[in-house]
DOVEXZA-994319 format. One record per atom (N, C-alpha, C, CB): residue in one letter; x, y, z. Coordinates in steps of 0.001 Angstrom, whole numbers, padded with zeros to 6 digits, always signed. Atoms other than C-alpha are relative to their C-alpha. Glycine has a CB too. Layout:
AXYZ/...
// end
This chain:
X+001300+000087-000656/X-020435-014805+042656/X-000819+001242-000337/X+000162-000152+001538/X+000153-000942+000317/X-023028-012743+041781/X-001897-000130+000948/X+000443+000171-001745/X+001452+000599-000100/X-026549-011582+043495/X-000459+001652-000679/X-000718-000632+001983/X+000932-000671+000726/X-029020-009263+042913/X+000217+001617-000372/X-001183-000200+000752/X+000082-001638+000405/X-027645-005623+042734/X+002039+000087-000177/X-001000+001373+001816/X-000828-000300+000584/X-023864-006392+041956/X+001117-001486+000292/X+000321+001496+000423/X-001164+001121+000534/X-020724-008844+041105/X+001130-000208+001166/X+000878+000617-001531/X-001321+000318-000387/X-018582-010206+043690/X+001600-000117-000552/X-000244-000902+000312/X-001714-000016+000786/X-014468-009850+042608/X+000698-000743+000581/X+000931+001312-000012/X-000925+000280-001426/X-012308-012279+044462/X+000717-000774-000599/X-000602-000659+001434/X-000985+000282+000465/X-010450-013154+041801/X+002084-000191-000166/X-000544+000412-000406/X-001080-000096-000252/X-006837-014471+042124/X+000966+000853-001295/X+000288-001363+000360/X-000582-000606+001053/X-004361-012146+040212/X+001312-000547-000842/X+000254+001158+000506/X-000710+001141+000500/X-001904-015377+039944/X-000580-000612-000662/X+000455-000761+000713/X-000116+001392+000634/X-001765-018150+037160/X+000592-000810+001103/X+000941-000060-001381/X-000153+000513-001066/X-000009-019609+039140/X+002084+000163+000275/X-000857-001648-000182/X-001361-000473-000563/X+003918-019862+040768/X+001168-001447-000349/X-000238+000391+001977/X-000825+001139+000514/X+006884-022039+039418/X+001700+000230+000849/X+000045+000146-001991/X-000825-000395-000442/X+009406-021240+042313/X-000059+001492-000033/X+000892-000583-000462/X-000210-001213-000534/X+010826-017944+042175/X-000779+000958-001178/X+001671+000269+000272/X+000988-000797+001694/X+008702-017242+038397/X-001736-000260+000452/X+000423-001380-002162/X+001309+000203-000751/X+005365-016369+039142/X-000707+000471-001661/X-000351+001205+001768/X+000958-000091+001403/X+002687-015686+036224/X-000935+000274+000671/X-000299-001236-001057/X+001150-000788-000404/X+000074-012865+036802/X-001014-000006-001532/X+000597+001717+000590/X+000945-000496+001214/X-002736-012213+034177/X+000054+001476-000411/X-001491-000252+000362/X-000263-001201+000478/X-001900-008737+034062/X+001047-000065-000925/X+000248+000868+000970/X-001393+000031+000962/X+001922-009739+032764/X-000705-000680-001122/X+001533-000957+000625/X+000314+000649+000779/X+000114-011884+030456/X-000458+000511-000997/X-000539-000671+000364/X+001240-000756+000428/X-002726-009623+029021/X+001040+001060-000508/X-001308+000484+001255/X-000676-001180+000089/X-000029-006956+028950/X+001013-000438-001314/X+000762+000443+001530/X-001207+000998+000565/X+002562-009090+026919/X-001120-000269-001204/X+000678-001636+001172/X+000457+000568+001533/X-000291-010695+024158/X-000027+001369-000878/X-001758-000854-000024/X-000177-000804+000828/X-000647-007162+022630/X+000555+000249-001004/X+000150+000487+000308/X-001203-000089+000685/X+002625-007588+021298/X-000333-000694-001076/X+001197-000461+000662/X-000142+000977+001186/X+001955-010660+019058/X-001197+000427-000929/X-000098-001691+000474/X+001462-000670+000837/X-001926-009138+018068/X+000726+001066-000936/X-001378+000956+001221/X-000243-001129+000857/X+000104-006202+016742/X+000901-000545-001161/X+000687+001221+000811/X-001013+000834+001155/X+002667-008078+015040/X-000605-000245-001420/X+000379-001586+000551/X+001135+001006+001328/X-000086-010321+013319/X-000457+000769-001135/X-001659-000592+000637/X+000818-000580+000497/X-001952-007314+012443/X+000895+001013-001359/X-000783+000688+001237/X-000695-000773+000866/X+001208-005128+011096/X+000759-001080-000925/X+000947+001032+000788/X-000366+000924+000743/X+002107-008543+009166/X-000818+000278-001611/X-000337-001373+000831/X+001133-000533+000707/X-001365-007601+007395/X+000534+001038-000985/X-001053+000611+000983/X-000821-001508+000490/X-000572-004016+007028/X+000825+000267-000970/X+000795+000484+000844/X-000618-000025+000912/X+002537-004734+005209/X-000201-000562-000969/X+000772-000137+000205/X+000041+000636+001215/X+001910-007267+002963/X-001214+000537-000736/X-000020-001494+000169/X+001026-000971+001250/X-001180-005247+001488/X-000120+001359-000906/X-000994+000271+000525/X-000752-001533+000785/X+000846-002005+000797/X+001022-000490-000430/X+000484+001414+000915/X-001721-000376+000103/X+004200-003346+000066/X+000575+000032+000098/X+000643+000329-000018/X-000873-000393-000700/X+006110-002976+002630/X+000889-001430+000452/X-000671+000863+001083/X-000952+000789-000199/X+009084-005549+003423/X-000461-000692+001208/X+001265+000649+000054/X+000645+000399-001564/X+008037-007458+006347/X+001179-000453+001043/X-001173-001448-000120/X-001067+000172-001042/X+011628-007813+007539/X-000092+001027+000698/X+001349-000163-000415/X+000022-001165-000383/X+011171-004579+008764/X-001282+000260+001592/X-000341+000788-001510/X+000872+000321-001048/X+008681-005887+011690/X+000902-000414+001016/X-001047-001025-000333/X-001212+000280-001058/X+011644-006942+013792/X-000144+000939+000726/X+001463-000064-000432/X-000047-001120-000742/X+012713-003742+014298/X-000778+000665+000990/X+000089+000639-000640/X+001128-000870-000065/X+009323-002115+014827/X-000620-000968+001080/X-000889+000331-001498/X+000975+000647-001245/X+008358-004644+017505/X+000703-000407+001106/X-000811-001287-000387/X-000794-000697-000749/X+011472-004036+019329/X+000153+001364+000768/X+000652-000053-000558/X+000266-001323-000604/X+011095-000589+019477/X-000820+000523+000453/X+000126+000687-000453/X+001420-000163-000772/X+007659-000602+020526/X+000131-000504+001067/X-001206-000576-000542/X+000181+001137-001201/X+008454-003093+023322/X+000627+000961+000960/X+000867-001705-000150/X-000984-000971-000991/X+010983-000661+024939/X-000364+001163+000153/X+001341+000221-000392/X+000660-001171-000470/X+009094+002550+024486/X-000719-000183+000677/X-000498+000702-000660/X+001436-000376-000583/X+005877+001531+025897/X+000744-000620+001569/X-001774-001018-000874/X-000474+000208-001282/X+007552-000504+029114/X+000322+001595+000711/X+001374-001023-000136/X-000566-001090-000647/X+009901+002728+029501/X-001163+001022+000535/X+000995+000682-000999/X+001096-001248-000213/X+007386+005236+029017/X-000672-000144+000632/X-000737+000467-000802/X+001233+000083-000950/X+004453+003777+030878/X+000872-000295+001848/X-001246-001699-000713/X-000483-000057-001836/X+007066+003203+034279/X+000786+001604+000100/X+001563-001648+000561/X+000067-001201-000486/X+008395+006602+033820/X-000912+000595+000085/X+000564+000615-000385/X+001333-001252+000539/X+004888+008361+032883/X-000114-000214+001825/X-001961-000626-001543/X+000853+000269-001221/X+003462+006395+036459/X+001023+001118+000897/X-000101-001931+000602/X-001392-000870-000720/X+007229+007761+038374/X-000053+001278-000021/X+001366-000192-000644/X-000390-001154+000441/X+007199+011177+036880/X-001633+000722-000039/X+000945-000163-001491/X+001907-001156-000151/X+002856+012059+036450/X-000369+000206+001716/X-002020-001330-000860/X+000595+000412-001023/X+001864+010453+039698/X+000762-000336+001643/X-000555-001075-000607/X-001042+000674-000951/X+004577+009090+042083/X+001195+001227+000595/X+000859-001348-000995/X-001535-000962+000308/X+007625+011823+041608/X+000300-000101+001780/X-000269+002248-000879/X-000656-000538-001762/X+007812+012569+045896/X+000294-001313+000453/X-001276+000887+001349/X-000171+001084-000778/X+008303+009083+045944/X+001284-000698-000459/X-001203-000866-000052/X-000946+000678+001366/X+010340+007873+042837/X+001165+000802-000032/X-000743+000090-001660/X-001168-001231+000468/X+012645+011177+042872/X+000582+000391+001538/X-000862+001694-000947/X-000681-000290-001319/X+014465+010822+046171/X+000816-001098+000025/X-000903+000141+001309/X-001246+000606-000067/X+017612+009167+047101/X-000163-001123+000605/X+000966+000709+000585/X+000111+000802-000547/X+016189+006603+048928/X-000633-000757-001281/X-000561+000238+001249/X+000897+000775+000488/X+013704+005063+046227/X-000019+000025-001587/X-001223+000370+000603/X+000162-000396+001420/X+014635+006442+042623/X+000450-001393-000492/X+000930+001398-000569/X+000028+001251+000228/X+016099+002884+042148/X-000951-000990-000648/X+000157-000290+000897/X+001162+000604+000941/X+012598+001401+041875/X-000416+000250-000713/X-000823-000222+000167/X+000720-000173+001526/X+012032+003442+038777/X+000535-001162-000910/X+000428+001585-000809/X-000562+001444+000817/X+013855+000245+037066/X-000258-001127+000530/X+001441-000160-000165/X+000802+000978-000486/X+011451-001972+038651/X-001151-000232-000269/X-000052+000022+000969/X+001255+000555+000336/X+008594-002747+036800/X-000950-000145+000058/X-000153-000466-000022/X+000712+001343-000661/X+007422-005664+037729/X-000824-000273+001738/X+001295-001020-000033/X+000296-000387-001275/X+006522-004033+041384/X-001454+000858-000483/X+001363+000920+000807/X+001380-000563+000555/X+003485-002423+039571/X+000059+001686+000108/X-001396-000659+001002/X-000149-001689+000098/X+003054+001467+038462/X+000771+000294-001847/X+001468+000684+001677/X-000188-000424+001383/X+002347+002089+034688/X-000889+000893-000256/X-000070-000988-000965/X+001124-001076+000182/X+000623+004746+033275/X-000046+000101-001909/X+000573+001803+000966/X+000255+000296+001236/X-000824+004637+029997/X+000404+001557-001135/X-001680-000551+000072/X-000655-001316+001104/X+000195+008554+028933/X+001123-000323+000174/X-000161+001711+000264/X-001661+000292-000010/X+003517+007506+029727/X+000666-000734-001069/X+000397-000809+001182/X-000430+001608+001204/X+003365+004470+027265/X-000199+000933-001327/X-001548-001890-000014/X+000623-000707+000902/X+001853+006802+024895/X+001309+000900-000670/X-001257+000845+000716/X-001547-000756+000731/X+004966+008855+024633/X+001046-000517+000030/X+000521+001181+000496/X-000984+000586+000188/X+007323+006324+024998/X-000234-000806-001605/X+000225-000843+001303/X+000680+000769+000784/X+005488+004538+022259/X+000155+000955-001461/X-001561-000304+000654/X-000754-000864+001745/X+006047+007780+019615/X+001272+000158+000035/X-000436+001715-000438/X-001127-000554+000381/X+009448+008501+020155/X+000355-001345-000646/X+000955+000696+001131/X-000646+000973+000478/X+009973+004762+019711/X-000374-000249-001896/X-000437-001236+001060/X+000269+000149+001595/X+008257+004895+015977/X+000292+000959-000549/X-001251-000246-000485/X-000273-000535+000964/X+009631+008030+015243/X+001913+000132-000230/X-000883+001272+000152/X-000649+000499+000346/X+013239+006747+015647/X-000147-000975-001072/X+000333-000193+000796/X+000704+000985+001062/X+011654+003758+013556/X+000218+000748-001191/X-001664-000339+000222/X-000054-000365+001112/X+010860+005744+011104/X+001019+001150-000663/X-001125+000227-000093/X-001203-000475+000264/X+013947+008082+011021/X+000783-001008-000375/X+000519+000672+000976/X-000718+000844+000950/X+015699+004745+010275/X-000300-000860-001031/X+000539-000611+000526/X+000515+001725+001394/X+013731+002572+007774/X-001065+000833-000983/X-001381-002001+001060/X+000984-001225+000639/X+011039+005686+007093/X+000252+000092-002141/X+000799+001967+001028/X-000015-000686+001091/X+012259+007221+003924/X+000234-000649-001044/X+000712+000881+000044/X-000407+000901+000801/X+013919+004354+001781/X-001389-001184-000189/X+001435-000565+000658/X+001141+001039+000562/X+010729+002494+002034/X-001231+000448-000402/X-000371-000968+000941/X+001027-000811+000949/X+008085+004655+000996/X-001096+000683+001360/X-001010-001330-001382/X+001114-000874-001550/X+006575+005752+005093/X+000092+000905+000712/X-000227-000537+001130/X-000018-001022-000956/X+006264+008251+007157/X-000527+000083+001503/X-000554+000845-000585/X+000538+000142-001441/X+005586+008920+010715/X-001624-000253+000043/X+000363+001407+000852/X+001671+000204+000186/X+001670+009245+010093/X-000459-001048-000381/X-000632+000772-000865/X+000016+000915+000720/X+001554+006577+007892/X+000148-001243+001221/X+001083+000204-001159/X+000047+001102-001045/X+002900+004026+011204/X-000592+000515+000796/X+001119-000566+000558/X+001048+000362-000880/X+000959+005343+013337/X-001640+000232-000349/X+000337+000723+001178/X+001828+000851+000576/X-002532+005047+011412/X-000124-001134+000252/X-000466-000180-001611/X+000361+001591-000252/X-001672+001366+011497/X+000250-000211+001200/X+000740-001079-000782/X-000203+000430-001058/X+000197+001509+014671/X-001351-000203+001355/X+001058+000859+000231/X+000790-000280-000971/X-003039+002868+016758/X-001087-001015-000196/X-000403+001413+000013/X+000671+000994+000011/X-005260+000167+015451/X+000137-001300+000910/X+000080-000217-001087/X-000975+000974-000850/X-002887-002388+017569/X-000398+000324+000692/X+001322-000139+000151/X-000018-000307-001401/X-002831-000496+020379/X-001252+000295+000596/X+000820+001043+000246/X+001675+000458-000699/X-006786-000073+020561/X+000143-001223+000613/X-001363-000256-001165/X-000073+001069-000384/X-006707-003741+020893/X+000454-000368+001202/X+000463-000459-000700/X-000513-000118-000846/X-004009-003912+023268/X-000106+000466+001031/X+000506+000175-000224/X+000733-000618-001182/X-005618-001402+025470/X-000558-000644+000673/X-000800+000797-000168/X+001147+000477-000504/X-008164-003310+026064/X+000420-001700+001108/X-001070-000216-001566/X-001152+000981-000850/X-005766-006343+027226/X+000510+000535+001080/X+001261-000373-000753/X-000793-000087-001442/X-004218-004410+029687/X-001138+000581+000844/X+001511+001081+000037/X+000670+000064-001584/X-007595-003241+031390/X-000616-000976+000417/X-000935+000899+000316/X+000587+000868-000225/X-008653-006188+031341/X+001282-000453+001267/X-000445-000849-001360/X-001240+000670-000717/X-005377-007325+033356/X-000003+000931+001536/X+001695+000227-001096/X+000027-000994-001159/X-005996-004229+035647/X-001727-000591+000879/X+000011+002036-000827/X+001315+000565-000714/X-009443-006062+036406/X+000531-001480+001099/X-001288-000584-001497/X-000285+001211-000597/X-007808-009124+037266/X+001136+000172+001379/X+000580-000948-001236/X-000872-000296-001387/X-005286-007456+039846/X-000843+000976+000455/X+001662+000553-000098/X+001046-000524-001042/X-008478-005622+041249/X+000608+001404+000475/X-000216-001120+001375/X-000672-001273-000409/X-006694-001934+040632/X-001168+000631-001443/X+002234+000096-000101/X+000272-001140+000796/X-007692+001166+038967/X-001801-000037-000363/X+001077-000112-001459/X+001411+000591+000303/X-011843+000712+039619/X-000672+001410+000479/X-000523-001611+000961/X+001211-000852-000013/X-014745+003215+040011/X-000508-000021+001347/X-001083-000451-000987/X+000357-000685-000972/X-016519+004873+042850/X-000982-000671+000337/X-000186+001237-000160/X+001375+001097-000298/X-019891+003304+044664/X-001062+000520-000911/X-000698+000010+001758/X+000649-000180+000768/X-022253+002567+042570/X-001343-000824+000244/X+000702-000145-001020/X+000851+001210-000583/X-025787+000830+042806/X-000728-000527-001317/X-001199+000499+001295/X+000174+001171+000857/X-025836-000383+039270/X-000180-001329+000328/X+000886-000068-000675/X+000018+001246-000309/X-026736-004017+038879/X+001504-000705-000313/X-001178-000593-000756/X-000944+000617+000348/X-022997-004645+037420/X+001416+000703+000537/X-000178-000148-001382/X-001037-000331-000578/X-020872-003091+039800/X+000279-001116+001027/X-000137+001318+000502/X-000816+001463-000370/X-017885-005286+041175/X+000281+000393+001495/X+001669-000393-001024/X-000796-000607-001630/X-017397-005529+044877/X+001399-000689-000134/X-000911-000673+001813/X-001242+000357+000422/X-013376-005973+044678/X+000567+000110+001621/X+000710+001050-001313/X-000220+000300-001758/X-013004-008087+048465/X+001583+000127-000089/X-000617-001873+000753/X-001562+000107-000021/X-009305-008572+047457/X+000896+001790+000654/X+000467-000444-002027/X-000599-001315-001021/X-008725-004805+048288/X-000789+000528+001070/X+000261+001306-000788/X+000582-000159-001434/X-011360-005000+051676/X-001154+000689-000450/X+000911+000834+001186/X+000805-000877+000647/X-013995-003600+049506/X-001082-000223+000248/X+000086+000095-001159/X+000895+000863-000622/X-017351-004310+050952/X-001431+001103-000735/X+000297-000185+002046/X+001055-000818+001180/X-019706-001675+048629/X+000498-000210-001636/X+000056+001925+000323/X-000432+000405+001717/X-019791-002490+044559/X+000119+001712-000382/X-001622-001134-001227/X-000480-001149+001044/X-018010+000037+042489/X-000228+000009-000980/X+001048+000236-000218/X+000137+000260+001384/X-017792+000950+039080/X+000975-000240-000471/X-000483+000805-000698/X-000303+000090+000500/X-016191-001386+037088/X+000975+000852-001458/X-000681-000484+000302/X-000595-001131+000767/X-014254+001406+035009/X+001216-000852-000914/X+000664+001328+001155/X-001141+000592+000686/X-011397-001093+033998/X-000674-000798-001153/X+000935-000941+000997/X+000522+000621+001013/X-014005-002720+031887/X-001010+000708-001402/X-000675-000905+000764/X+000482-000889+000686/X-015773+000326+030474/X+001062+000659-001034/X-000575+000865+000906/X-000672-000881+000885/X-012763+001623+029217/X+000994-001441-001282/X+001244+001289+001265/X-000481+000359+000581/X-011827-001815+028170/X-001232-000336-001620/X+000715-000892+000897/X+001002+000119+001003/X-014862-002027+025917/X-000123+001071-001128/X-001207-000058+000673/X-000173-001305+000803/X-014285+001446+024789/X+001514-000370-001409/X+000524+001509+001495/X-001073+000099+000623/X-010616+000252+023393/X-000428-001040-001284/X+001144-000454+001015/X+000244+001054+000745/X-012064-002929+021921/X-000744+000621-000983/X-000611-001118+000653/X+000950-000457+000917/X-015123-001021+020102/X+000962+000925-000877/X-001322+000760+000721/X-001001-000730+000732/X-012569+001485+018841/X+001085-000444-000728/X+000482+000693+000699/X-000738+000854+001341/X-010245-001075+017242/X-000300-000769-001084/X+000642-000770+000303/X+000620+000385+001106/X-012885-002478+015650/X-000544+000942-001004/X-000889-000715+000376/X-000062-001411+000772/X-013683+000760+014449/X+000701+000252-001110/X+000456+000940+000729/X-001305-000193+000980/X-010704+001629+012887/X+000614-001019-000890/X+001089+000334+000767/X-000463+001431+000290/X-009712-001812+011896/X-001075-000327-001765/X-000571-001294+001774/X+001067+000261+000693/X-013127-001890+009665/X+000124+001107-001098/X-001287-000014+000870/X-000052-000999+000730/X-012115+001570+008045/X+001196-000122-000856/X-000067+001115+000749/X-001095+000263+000925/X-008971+000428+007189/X-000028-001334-000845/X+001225+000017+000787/X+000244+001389+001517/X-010297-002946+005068/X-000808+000264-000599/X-000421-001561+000154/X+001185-000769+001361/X-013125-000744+003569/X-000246+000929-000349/X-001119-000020-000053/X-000093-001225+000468/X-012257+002578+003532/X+001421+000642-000321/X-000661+000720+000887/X-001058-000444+000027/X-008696+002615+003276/X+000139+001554-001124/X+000794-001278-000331/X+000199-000500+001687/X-008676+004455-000304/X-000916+001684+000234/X-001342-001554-001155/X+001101-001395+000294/X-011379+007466+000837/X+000649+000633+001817/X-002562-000604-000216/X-000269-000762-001479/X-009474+008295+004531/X+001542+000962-000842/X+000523-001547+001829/X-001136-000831+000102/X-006636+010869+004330/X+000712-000437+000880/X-000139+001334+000100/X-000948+000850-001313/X-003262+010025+006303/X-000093+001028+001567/X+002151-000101-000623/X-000460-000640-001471/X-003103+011044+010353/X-001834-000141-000266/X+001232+001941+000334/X+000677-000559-000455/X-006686+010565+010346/X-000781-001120+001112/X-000623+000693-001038/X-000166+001117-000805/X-006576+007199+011819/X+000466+000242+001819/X+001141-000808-000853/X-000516-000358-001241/X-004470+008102+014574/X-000935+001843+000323/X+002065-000020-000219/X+000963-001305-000808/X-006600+011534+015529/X-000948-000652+000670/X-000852+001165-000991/X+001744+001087-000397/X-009957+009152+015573/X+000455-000805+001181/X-000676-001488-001518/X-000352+001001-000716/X-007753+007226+017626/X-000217+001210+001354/X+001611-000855-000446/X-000094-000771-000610/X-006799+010115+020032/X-001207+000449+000334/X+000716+000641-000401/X+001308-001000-000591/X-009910+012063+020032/X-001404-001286+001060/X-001044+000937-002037/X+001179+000373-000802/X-012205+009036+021097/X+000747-000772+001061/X-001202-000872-000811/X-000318+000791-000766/X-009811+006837+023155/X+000830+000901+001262/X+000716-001074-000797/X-000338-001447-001556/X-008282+010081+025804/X-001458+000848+000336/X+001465+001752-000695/X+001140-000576-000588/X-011750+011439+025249/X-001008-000763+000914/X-000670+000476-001005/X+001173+001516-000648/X-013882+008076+026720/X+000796+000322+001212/X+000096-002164-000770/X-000963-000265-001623/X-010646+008508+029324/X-000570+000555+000868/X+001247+000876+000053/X+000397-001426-001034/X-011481+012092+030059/X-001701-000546+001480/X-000864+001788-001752/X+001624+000186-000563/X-015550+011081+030943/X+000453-001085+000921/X-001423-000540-001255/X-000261+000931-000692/X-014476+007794+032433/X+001146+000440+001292/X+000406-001032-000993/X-000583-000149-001143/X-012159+009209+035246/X-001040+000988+000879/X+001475+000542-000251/X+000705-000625-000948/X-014948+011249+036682/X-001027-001310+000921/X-000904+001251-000872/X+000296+001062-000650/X-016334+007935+038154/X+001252-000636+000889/X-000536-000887-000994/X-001268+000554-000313/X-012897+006664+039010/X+000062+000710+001629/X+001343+000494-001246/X-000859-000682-001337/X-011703+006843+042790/X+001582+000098-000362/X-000148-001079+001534/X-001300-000096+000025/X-008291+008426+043076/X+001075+000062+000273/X+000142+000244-000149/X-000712+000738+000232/X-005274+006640+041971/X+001088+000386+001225/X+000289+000027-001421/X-000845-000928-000671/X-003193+009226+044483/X-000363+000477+000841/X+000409+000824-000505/X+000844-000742-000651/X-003591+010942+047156/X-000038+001150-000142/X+000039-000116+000996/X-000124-001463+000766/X-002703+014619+045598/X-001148+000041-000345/X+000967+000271-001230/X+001546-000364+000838/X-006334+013993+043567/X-000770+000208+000611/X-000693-000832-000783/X+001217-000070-000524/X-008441+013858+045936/X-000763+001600+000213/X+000201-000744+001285/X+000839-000900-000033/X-009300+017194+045896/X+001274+001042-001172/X-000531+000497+001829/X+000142-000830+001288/X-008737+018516+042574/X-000966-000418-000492/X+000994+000013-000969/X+001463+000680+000441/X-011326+018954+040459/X+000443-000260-001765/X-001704+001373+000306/X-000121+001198+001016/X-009612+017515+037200/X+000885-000870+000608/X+000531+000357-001463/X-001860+000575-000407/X-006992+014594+038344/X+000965-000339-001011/X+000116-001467+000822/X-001215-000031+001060/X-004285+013524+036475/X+000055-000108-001408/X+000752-000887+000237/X+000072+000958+000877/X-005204+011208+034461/X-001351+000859-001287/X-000469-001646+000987/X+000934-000890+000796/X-008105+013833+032824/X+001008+001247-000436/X-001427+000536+000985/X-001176-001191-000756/X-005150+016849+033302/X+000926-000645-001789/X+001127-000608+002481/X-001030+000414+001335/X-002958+014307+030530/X-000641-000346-001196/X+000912-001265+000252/X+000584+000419+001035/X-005636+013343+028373/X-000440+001114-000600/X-000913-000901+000224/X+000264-001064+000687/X-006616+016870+027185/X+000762+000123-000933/X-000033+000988+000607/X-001271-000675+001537/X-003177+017524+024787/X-000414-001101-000867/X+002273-000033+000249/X+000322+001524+000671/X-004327+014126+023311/X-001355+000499-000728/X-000292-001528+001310/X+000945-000323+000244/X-007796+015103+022892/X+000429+001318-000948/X-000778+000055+001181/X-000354-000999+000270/X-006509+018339+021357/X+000617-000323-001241/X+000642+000584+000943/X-001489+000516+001372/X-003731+016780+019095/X-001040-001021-000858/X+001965-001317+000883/X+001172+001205+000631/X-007021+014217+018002/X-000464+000692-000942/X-001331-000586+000950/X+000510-000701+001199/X-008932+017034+016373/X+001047+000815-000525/X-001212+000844+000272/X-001270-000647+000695/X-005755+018683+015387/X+000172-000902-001428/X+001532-000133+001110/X-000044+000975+001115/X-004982+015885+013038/X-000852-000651-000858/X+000421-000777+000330/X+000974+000632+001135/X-007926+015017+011946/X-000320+000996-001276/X-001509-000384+000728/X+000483-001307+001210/X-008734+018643+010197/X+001117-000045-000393/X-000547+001664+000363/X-001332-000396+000519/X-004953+018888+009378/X+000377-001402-001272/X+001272+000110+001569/X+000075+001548+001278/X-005651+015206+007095/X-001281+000560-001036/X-000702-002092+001014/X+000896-000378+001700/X-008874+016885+005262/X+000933+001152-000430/X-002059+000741+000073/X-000563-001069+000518/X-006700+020137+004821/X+001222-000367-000994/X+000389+000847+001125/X-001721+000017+000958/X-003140+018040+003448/X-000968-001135-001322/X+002121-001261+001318/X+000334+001241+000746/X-005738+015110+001709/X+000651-000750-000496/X-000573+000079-000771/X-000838+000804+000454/X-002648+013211+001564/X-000435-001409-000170/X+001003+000107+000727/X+000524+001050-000223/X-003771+009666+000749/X+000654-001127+001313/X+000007-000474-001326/X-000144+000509-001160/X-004228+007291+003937/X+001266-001548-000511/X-001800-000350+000690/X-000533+001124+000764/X-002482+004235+001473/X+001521+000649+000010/X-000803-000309-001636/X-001583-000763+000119/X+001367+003955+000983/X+000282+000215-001457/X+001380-001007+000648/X-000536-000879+000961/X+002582+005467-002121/X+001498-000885-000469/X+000230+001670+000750/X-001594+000390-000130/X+005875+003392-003622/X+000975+000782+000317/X+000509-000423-001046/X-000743-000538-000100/X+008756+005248-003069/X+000686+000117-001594/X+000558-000488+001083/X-000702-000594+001804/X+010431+007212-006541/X+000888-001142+000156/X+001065+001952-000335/X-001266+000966+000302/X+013201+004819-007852/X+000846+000897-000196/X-000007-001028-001204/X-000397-000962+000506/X+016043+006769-008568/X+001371-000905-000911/X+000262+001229+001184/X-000591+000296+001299/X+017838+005638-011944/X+001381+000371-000476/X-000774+000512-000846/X-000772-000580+000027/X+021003+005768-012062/X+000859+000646-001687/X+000533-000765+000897/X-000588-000640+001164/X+022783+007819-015340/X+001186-000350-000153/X-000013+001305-000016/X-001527-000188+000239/X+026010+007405-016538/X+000575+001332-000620/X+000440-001085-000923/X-000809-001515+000657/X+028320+010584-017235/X+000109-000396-001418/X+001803+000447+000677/X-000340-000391+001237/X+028292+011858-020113/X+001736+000374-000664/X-000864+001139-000021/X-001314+000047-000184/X+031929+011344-021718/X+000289+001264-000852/X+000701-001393-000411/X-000766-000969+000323/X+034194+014506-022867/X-000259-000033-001438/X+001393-000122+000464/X-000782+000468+001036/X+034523+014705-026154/X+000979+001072-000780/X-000944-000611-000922/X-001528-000243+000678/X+037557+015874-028109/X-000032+001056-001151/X+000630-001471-000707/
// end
């Protein structure tokens, strides 16, 4: 419903319920990422080279970092007096009870590609930089899926606002329109994968490697940074700080963004994969007499 100075929210956060299996749009939204990235690193490989059995792995190990990481990041940034006591540390292996955090996913999400690439890396011609130039293109995308999913369970929204497109969100008793923030930042993810996405089918050839993933970093923790100063906060610790968390984790990001980007014009390693040397084998040379 919508009238003249902002957007009713009263959206259900069920598909719907099949007994004891229920189907949210967040699990949903959260979950397609997976196959967009797939599709996309299907791309990826077959235009450098690269074996495409080798997508198994790599969409395994992404699946288990970013879960892990984003329910410890929420447990361990935000939660800890709650999660780290003898009564409740249990529900850190609970999911599905809600409490992810996207720096969390973020570092569950490299260690998982740089195991990856400690096992499949060197014999095939890649390197850590190299997966995540392509990897962060995905996960723009994907971003943008899961705030969209955070819109539809009527969490993580903006302060009062008297824009014409702020959402009043009745489902949490909300009776002044806020700012939509789950959709600003999902527009931010989307514009930024198209971004990158567009550089890598027409500029592949003139980018240097890591500079993908910086561009990624510097504008998608930096849009963060600006976008949580609207945000009401997630905790009650924030309320009176004057950065909160979620600005607090996005700085090393922002930091490590232009880090990598000058550290790709300084190595000008090319952004493309490179075959890997063959190595030829010789036969000994025999004795002679």
């Amino acid at each position: 419903m919508i009238d003249f100075l902002s957007v009713t929210w009263n959206v259900d956060p069920i598909i719907f319920k099949l007994g004891p299996l229920t189907l949210r749009w967040y699990s949903l939204l959260f979950v397609a990422g997976f196959p967009l990235g797939y599709w996309l690193f299907d791309r990826f490989y077959k235009r450098e080279g690269v074996d495409t059995k080798l997508l198994e792995p790599l969409l395994y190990a992404l699946l288990i970092g970013t879960i892990v990481g984003a329910r410890l990041g929420h447990c361990l940034f935000y939660e800890p007096s709650y999660y780290l006591t003898s009564e409740h540390w249990v529900e850190i292996f609970k999911p599905w009870k809600g409490g992810l955090a996207s720096h969390g996913g973020a570092i569950g999400v490299m260690l998982a590609v740089w195991w990856y690439v400690h096992r499949y890396g060197k014999q095939n011609g890649f390197d850590l930089l190299w997966v995540f130039d392509r990897l962060v293109i995905a996960v723009a995308f994907a971003g943008c899926f899961i705030r969209l999913g955070n819109l539809f369970n009527s969490e993580i929204y903006g302060d009062v606002t008297n824009l014409p497109w702020g959402f009043i969100f009745e489902r949490r008793g909300e009776t002044l329109p806020k700012h939509p923030t789950q959709i600003y930042e999902a527009l931010t993810y989307l514009l930024l994968g198209l971004l990158l996405l567009w550089n890598y089918n027409h500029r592949l050839d003139k980018r240097y490697r890591g500079w993908f993933f910086g561009m990624f970093f510097l504008i998608c923790f930096g849009m963060r940074f600006l976008i949580e100063f609207i945000k009401e906060p997630q905790v009650g610790f924030e309320e009176n700080m004057l950065l909160n968390m979620g600005q607090l984790l996005s700085i090393p990001f922002i930091l490590a963004g232009i880090a990598l980007i000058v550290v790709a014009h300084i190595r000008k390693i090319p952004a493309r994969r490179t075959e890997p040397a063959k190595t030829h084998y010789c036969a000994p040379k025999k004795n002679r007499q």
